[in-house]
C-alpha positions as CSV (number, residue, x, y, z in Angstrom):
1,X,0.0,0.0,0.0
2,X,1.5,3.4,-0.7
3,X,2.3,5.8,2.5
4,X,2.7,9.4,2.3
5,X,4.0,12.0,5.1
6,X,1.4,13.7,7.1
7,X,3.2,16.9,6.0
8,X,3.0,17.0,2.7
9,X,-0.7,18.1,0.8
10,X,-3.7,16.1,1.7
11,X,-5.9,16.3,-1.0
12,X,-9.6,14.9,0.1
13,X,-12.9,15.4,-1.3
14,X,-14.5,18.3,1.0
15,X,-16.6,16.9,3.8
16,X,-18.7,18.9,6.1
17,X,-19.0,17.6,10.0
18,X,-19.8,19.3,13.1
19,X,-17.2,17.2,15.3
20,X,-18.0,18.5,18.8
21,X,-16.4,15.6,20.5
22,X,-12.9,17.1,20.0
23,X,-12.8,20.3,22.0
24,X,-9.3,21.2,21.8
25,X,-10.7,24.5,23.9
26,X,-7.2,25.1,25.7
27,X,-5.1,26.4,22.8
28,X,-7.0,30.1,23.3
29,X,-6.1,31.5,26.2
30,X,-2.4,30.7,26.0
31,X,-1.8,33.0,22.9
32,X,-2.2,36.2,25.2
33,X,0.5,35.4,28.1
34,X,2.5,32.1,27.8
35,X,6.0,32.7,26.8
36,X,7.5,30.4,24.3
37,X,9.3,27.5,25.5
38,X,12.8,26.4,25.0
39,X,12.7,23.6,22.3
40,X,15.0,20.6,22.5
41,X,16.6,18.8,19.2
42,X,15.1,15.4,19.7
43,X,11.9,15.2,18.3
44,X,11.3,11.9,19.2
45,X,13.2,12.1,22.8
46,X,9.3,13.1,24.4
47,X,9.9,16.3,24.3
48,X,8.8,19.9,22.6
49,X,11.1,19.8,19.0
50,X,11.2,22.8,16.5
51,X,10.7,20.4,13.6
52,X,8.6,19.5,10.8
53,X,5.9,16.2,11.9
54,X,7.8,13.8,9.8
55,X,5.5,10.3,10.3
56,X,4.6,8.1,7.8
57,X,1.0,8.1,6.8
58,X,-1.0,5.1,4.6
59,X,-3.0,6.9,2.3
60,X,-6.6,4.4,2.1
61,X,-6.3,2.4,-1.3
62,X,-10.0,2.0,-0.9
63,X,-12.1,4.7,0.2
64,X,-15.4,4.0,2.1
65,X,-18.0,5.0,-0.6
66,X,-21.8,5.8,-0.1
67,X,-22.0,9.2,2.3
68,X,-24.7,7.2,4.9
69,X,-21.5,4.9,5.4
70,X,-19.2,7.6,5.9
71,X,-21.8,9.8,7.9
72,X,-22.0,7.0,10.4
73,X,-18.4,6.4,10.8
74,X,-17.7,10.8,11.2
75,X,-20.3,10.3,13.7
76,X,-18.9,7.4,15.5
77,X,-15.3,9.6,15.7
78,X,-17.4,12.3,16.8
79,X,-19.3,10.4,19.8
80,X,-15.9,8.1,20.5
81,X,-14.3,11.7,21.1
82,X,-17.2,13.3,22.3
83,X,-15.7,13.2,26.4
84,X,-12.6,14.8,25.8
85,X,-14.4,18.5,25.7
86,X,-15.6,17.2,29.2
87,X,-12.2,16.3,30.9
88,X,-10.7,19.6,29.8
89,X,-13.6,21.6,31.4
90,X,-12.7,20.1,34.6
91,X,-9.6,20.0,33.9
92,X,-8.9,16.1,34.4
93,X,-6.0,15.8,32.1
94,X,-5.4,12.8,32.7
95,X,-8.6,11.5,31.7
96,X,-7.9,13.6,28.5
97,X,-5.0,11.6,27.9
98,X,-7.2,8.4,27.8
99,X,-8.7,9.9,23.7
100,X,-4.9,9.7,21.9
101,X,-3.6,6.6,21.4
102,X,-0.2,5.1,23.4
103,X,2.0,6.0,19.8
104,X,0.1,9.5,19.8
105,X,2.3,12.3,18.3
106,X,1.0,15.3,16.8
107,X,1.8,19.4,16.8
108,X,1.6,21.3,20.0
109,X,-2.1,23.0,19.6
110,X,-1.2,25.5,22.9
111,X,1.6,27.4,21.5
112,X,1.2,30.8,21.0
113,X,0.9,32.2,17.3
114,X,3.9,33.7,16.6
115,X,3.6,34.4,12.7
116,X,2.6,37.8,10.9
117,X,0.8,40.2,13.2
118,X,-2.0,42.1,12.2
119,X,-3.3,45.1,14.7
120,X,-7.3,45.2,14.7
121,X,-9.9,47.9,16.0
122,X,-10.5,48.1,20.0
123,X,-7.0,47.3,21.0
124,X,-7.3,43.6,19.0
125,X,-4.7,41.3,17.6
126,X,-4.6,38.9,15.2
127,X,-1.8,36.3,14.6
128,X,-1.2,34.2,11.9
129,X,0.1,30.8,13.2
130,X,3.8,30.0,12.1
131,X,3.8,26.6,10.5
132,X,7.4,27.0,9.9
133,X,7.8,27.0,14.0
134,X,5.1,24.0,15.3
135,X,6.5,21.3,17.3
136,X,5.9,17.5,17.1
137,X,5.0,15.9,20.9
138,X,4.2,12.7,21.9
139,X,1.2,11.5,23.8
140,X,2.8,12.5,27.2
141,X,4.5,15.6,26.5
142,X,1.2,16.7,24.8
143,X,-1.2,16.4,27.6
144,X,2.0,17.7,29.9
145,X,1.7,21.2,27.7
146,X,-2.2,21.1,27.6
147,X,-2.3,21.4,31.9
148,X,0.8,24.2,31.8
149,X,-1.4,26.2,29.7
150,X,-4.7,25.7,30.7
151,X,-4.3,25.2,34.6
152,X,-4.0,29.2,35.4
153,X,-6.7,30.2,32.7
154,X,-10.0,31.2,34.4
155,X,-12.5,30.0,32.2
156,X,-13.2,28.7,28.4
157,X,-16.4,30.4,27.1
158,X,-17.1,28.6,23.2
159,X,-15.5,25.8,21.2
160,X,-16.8,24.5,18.2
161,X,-14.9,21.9,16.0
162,X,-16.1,20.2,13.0
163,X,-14.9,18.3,9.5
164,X,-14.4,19.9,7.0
165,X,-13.1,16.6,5.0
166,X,-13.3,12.6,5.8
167,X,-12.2,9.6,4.3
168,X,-11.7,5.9,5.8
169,X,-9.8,2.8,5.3
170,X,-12.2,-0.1,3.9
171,X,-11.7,-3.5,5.4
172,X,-10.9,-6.6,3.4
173,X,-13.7,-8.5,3.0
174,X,-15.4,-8.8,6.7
175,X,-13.0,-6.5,7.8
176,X,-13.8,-3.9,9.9
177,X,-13.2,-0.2,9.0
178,X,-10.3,0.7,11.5
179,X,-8.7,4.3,10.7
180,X,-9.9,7.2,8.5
181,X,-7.8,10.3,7.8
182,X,-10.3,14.1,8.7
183,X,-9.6,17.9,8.2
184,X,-11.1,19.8,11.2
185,X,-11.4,23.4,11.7
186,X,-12.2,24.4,14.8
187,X,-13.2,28.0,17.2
188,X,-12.4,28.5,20.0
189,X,-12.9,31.4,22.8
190,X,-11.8,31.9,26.0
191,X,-10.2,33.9,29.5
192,X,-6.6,33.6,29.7
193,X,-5.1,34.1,33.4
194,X,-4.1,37.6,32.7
195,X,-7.9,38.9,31.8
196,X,-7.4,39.0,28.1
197,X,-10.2,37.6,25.7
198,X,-8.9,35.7,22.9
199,X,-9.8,33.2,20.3
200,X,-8.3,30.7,18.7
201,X,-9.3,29.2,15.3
202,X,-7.4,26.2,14.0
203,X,-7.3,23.8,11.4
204,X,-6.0,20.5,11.6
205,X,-5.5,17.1,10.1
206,X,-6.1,14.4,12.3
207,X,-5.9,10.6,11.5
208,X,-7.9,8.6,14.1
209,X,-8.1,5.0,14.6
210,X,-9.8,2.0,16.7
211,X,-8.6,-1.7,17.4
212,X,-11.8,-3.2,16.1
213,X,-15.1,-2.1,15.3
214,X,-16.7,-2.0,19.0
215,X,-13.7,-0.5,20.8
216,X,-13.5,3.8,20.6
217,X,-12.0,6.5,18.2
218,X,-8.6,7.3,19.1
219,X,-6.3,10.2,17.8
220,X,-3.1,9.0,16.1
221,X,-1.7,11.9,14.6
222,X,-2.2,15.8,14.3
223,X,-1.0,18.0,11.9
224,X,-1.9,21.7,12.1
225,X,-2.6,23.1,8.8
226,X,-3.1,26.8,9.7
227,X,-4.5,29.5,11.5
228,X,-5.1,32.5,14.1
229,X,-5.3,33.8,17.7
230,X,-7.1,36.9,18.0
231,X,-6.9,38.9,21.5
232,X,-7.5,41.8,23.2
233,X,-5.8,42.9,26.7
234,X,-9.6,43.3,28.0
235,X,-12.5,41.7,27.5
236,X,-14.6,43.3,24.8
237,X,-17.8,42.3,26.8
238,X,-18.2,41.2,30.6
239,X,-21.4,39.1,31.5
240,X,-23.2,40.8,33.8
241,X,-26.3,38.6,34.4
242,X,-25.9,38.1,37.5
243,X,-24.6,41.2,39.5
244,X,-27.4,43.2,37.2
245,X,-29.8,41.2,38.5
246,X,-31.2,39.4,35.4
247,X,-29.6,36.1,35.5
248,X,-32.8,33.9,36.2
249,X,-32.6,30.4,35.7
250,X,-34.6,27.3,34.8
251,X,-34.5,23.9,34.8
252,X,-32.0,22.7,31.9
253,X,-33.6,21.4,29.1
254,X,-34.2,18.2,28.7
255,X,-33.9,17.5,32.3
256,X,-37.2,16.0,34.9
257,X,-39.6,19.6,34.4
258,X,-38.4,20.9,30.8
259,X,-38.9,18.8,28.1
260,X,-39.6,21.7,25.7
261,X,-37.4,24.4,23.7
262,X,-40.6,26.4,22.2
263,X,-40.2,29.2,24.7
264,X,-38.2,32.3,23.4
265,X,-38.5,35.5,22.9
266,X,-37.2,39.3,24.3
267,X,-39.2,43.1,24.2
268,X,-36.9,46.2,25.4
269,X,-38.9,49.2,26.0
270,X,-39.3,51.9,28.5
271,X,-42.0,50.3,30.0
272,X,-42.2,53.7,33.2
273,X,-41.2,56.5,30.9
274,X,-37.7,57.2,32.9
275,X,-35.7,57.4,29.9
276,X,-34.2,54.2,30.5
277,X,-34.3,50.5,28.7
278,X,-36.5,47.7,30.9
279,X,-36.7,44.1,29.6
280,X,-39.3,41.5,29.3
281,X,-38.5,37.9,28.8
282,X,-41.9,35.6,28.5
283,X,-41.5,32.2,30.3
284,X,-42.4,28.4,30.0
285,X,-44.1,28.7,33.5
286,X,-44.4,32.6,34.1
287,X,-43.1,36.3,32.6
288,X,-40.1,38.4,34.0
289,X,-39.9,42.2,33.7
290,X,-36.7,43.5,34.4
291,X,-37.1,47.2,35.3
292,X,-33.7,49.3,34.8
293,X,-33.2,51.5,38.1
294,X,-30.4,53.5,36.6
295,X,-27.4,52.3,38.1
296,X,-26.9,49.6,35.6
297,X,-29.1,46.9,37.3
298,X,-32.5,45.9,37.0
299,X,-35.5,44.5,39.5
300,X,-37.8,41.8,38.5
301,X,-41.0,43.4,38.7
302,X,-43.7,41.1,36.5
303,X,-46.0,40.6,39.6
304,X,-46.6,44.0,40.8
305,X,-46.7,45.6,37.7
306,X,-49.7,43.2,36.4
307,X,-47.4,41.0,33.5
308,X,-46.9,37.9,35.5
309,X,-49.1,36.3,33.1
310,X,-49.4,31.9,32.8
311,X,-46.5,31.7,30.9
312,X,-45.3,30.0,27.5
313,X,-45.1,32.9,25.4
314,X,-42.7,32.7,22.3
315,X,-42.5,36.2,21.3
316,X,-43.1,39.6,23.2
317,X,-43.5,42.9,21.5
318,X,-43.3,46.3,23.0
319,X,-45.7,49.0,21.0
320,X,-47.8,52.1,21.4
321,X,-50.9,50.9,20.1
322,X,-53.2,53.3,21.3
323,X,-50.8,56.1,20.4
324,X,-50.7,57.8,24.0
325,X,-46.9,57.5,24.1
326,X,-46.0,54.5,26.3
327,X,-44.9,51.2,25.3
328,X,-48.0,48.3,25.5
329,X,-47.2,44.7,25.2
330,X,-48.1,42.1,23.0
331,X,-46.9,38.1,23.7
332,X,-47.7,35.7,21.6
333,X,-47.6,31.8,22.1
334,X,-46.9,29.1,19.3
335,X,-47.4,26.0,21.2
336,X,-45.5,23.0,21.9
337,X,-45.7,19.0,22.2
338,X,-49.5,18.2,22.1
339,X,-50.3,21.7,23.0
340,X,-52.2,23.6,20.0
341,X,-51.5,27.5,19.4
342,X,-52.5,29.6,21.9
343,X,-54.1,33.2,21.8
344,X,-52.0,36.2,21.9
345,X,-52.1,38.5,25.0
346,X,-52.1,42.5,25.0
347,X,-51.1,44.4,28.3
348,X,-52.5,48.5,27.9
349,X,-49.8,50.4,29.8
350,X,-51.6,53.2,31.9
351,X,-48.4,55.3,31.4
352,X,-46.5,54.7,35.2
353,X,-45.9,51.3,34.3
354,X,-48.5,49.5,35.4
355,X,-49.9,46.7,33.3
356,X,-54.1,45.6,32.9
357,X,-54.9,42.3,30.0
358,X,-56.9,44.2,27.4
359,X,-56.8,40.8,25.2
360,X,-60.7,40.5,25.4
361,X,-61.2,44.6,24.4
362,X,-58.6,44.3,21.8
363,X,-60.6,41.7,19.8
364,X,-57.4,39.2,19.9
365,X,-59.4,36.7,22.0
366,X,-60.8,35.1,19.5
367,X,-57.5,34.2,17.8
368,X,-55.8,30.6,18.2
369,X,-53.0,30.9,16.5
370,X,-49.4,29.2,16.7
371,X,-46.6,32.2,16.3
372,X,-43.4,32.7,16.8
373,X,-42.5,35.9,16.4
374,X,-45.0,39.7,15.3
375,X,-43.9,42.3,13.5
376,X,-45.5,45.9,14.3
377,X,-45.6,48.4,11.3
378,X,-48.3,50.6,9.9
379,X,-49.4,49.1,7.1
380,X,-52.2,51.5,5.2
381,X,-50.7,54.2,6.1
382,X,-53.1,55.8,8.5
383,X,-50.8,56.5,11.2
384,X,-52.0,53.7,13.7
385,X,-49.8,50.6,14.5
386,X,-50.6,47.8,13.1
387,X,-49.8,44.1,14.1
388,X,-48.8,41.2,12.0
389,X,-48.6,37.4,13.1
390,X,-46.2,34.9,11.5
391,X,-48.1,31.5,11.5
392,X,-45.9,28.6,12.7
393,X,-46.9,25.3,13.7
394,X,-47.0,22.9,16.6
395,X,-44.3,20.0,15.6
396,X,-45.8,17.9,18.3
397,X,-49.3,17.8,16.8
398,X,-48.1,18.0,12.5
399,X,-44.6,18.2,11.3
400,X,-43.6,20.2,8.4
401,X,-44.9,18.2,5.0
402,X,-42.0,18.7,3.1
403,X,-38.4,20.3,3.9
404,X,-38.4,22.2,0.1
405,X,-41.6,24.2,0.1
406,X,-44.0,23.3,3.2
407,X,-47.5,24.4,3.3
408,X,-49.1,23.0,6.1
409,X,-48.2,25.8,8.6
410,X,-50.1,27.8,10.1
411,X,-51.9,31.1,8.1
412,X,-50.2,34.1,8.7
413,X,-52.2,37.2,9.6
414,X,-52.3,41.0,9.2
415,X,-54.8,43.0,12.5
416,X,-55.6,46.3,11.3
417,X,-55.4,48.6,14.1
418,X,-59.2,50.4,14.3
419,X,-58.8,52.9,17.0
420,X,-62.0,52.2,19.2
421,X,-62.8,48.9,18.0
422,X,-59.4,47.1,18.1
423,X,-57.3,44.7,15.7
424,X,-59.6,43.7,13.0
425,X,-57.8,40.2,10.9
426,X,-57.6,42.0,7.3
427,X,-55.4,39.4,5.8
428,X,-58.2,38.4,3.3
429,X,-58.5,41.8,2.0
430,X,-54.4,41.9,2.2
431,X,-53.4,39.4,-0.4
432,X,-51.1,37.7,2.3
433,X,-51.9,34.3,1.7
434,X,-49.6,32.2,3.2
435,X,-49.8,28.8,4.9
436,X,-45.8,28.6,4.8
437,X,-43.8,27.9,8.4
438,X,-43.1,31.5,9.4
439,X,-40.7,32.3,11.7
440,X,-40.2,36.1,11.8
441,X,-40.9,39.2,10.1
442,X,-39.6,42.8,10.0
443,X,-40.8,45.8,7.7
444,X,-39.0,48.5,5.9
445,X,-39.4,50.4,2.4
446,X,-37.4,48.3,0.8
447,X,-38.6,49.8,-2.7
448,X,-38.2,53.4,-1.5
449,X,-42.0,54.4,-2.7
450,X,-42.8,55.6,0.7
451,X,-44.9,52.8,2.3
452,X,-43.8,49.9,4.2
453,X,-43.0,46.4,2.9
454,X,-42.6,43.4,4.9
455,X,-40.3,40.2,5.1
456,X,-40.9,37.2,5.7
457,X,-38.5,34.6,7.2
458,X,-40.0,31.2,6.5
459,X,-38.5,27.8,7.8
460,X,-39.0,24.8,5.6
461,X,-39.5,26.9,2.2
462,X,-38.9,30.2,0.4
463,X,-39.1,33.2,2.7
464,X,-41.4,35.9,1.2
465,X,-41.4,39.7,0.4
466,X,-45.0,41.2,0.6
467,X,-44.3,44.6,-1.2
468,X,-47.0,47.4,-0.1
469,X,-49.5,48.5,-3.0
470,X,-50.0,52.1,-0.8
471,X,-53.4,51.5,0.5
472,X,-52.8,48.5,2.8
473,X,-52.9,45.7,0.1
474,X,-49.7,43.4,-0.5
475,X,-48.4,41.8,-3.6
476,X,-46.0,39.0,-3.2
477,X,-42.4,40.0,-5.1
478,X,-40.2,38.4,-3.4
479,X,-39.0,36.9,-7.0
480,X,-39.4,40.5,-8.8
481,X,-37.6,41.9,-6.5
482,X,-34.5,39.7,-6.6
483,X,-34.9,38.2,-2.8
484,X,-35.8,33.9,-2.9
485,X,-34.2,32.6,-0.1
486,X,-35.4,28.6,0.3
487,X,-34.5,26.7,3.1
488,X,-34.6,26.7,7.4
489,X,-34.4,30.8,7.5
490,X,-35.7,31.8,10.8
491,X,-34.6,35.3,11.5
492,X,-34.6,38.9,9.4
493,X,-33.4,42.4,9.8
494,X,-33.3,45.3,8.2
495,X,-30.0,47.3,8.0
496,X,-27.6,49.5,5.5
497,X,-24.3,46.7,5.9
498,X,-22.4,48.3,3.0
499,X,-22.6,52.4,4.1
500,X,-24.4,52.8,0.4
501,X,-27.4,54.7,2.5
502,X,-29.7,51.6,1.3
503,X,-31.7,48.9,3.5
504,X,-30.4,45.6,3.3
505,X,-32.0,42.4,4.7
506,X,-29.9,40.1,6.4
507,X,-31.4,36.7,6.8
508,X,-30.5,34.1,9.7
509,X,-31.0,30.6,8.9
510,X,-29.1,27.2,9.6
511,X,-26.0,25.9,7.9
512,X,-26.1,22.3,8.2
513,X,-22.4,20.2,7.4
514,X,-25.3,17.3,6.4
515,X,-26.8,19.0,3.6
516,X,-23.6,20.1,2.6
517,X,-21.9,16.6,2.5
518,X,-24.5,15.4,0.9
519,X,-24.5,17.5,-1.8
520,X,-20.9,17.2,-2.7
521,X,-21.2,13.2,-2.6
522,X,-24.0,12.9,-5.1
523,X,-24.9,14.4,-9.0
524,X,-26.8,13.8,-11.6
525,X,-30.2,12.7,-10.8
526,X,-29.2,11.8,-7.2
527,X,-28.3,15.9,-6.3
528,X,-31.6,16.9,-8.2
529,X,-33.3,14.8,-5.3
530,X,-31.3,16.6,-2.7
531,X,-33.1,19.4,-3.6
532,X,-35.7,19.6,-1.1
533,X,-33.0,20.3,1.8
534,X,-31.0,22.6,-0.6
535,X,-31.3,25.6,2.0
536,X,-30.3,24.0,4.8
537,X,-26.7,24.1,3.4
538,X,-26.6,28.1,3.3
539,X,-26.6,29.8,6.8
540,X,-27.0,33.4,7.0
541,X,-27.9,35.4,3.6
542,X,-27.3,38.7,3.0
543,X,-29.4,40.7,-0.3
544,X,-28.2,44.2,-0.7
545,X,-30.4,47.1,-1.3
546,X,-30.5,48.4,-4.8
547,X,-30.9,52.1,-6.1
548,X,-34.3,50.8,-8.1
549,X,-35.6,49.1,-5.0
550,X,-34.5,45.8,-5.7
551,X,-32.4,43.1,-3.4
552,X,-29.0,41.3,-5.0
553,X,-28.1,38.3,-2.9
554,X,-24.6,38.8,-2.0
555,X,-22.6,35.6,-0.9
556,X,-20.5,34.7,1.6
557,X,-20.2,39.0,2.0
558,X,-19.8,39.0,5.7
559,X,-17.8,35.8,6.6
560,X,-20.5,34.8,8.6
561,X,-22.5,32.7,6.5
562,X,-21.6,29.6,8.0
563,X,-22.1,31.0,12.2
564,X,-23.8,27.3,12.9
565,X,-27.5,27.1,13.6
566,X,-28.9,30.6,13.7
567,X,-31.8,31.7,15.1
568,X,-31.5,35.7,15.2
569,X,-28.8,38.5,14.7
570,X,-28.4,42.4,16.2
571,X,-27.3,44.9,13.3
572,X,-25.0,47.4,15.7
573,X,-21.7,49.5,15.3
574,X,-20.2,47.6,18.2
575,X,-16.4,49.6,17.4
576,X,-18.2,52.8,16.8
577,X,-16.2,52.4,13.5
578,X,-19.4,54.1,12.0
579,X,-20.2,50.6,10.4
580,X,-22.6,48.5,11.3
581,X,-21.6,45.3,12.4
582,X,-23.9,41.7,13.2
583,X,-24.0,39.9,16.2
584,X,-25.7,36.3,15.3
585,X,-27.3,34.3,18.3
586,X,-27.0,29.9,17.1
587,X,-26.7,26.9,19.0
588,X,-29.1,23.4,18.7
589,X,-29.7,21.3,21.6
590,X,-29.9,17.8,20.7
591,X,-29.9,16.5,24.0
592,X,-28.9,17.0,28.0
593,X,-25.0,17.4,27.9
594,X,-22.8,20.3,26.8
595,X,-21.3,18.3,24.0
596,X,-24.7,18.4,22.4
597,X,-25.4,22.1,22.1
């Protein structure tokens, strides 16, 4: 069988895994204050060597074809490795030593970068790794510098590893498949001991290896490939949760009491009329209102100011529907497990504060509906607020009838705001019709003819832009108007992310390393099927706004397509740079450990 070094170029088909077993985490914090080390000569004496990772590496004569037998075996590496993020987080080295294999040797992850320097805005570093400088360690010598850097740091905050490529040995005959070759790239963030924030992002090639087909994934070898720490002396942000007194917390999901993630959802507003920002966060079990008392913390205050409520609200909205200048409230519920949509609730604001259900008076009673998410925007033009509803579903009762172009969802619905009389459903009279899974919505002008438009994040199919005729009647243009985003999209905002003086939308959604395997594995008629999950592959999508009004999808513009599994973003100039920059809230919890978020 041939062999080949694992320094010289790997070429692999491109693979797409999210590995979250291997949570090399430590390598962040060290970048900011560990001096280098002295290097000895002997590379293979056990100790640190400034040489290139000379080992002989069998290249597989036979790769493993079919992706659903390669997905399983990326998975089993991924689940075989999926404890070592766990012994570094409490710091058990030893037990980290127990994922490498006795003849383990591989490049020193926890060295500083110390390659081409490149200064960044508030006071932050980036530094190229130096491949020309990596040492080779064995097993012991390895784990020795993973404690000496990460014992002093105070705390690792993210990591996120995955595969970008993956290929395995076959067996002869019976045999079973014992050692694959992977690509990971991986992110990580953390607190070194001297305060500074930094984050690491590496990528790696790693062959892994088990003794037979029931024992565990074990690292052989590790090769870094490239990249980057990026620090600053001092933290950019500092959670405060807790010392501003809004650090409430449940029972983890998935543990005895929580067995739902359909709860969600944040309002700011000035809820008193102080001048300052209070927060509302609806509840599985109950509301909180978090009322800012101008020293930088806040009181809970839900009860006494009447918005207690039953709890399992999914989306709140703070708005001045009665146009007396104080900021109402609006939750709506979508329902989870067997549970069907509920109706949304309005709180009238009496101007201090204080908080009475006007639900029954607002005509919303009579609505059963299964949202996510509102959007508030005056659509006709008459100067009164008025409320739209994204319909959703209830997973537990119908799931989604196809992952392409759904249709069973819940209706979406447009409430006319009739002063006196209260939100009147004019969605007939609209032209939104629309039984697609919608997540969110924000309006804007988009086409700059002085009306407001609205977008329309839909999950499971092609979100939508309803352009505004002028007298309160939608068209759908989402095609016309050069925005057709299909797949799991789930948040949208409005923003000018080019400084052109034009609205842009910016569309969270998920990017999923299984669509985008799969794709790359099959063609022809096999990748026409595929089609149905083509979205999933795409993450975040930003369209640019257009002098005629239009939208031009730009990809892969903000290096943050592929942020994971997205739910929402912020558009904010965080660097007062005087550009706006996104922050992007992901994460999927596929079960009750950390290594499956």
């Amino acid at each position: 069988m041939p062999i080949r070094k694992l320094g010289a170029s790997m070429t692999l088909p491109a693979r797409f895994l999210r590995w979250t077993g291997l949570a090399l985490i430590l390598s962040c914090a060290g970048c900011a204050d560990d001096p280098e080390p002295s290097q000895p000569a002997d590379p293979n004496s056990g100790q640190p060597a400034n040489v290139a990772l000379e080992v002989e590496i069998p290249v597989p004569g036979r790769k493993v074809r079919g992706p659903f037998t390669l997905e399983a075996l990326s998975e089993a590496v991924g689940e075989g490795l999926a404890g070592f993020g766990d012994k570094i987080f409490v710091r058990d080295f030893d037990g980290a030593a127990a994922f490498f294999t006795p003849g383990f040797l591989g490049h020193d992850l926890f060295a500083p970068a110390s390659g081409i320097v490149e200064n960044l805005p508030l006071d932050a570093r980036r530094i190229e790794v130096d491949l020309a400088k990596v040492r080779t360690l064995r097993r012991g010598p390895w784990v020795e510098q993973l404690a000496k850097r990460a014992g002093p740091w105070q705390r690792v905050d993210l990591s996120h590893w995955r595969v970008l490529e993956a290929e395995f040995e076959r067996g002869r005959g019976q045999e079973p498949i014992t050692w694959g070759r992977l690509v990971l790239k991986g992110h990580v963030v953390g607190i070194a001991s001297s305060g500074a924030r930094v984050s690491l992002e590496r990528t790696c090639a790693v062959i892994a290896r088990r003794s037979n087909k029931a024992a565990p994934w074990l690292v052989d070898r590790l090769q870094i490939l490239g990249g980057f720490d990026l620090y600053r002396t001092q933290p950019g942000f500092i959670d405060v949760s807790r010392s501003s007194g809004v650090a409430h917390e449940g029972i983890r999901y998935g543990q005895p009491g929580n067995d739902s993630d359909g709860w969600n959802g944040v309002a700011v507003g000035d809820v008193d009329g102080d001048g300052r920002w209070d927060i509302f966060v609806p509840g599985s079990t109950r509301n909180f209102l978090y009322r800012a008392v101008g020293d930088g913390t806040f009181v809970e205050e839900a009860e006494e100011r009447g918005l207690l409520g039953q709890g399992g609200g999914t989306g709140a909205l703070f708005l001045d529907y009665d146009r007396d200048g104080d900021s109402d409230l609006i939750v709506a519920h979508v329902g989870w497990g067997k549970q069907e949509g509920r109706t949304p609730r309005a709180w009238r604001n009496d101007g201090s504060g204080r908080f009475t259900d006007v639900t029954q008076d607002l005509g919303l009673a009579g609505i059963r509906h299964a949202t996510y998410s509102m959007a508030a925007f005056d659509a006709d033009g008459d100067g009164w607020t008025d409320l739209f509803l994204c319909g959703y579903g209830v997973m537990g009762i119908e799931r989604n009838d196809s992952w392409r172009e759904a249709t069973n969802g819940e209706p979406d619905i447009l409430l006319r705001n009739d002063p006196g009389v209260g939100f009147v459903d004019v969605t007939a009279k609209s032209g939104i019709q629309d039984h697609s899974w919608g997540y969110s919505a924000a309006a804007a002008d988009i086409d700059r003819d002085g009306d407001q438009d609205l977008v329309v994040a839909n999950t499971f199919g092609t979100s939508q832009v309803w352009r505004n005729k002028g007298d309160g009647s939608f068209e759908s243009a989402g095609k016309a108007m050069g925005m057709e985003r299909r797949g799991m999209s789930v948040g949208v905002r409005f923003g000018d992310l080019d400084a052109d003086g034009l609205l842009d939308v910016f569309l969270t959604g998920s990017h999923s390393p299984t669509a985008v395997r799969m794709f790359e594995r099959y063609s022809g008629t096999d990748k026409r099927q595929l089609d149905e999950i083509a979205g999933l592959k795409d993450g975040n999508v930003l369209y640019r706004g257009r002098p005629d009004g239009s939208l031009e999808r730009v990809d892969h513009a903000l290096g943050a397509s592929h942020s994971g599994w997205a739910w929402g973003s912020a558009l904010v100039d965080l660097d007062q740079d005087g550009l706006t920059d996104v922050v992007c809230a992901n994460g999927f919890v596929t079960g009750d450990l950390a290594a499956d978020t």
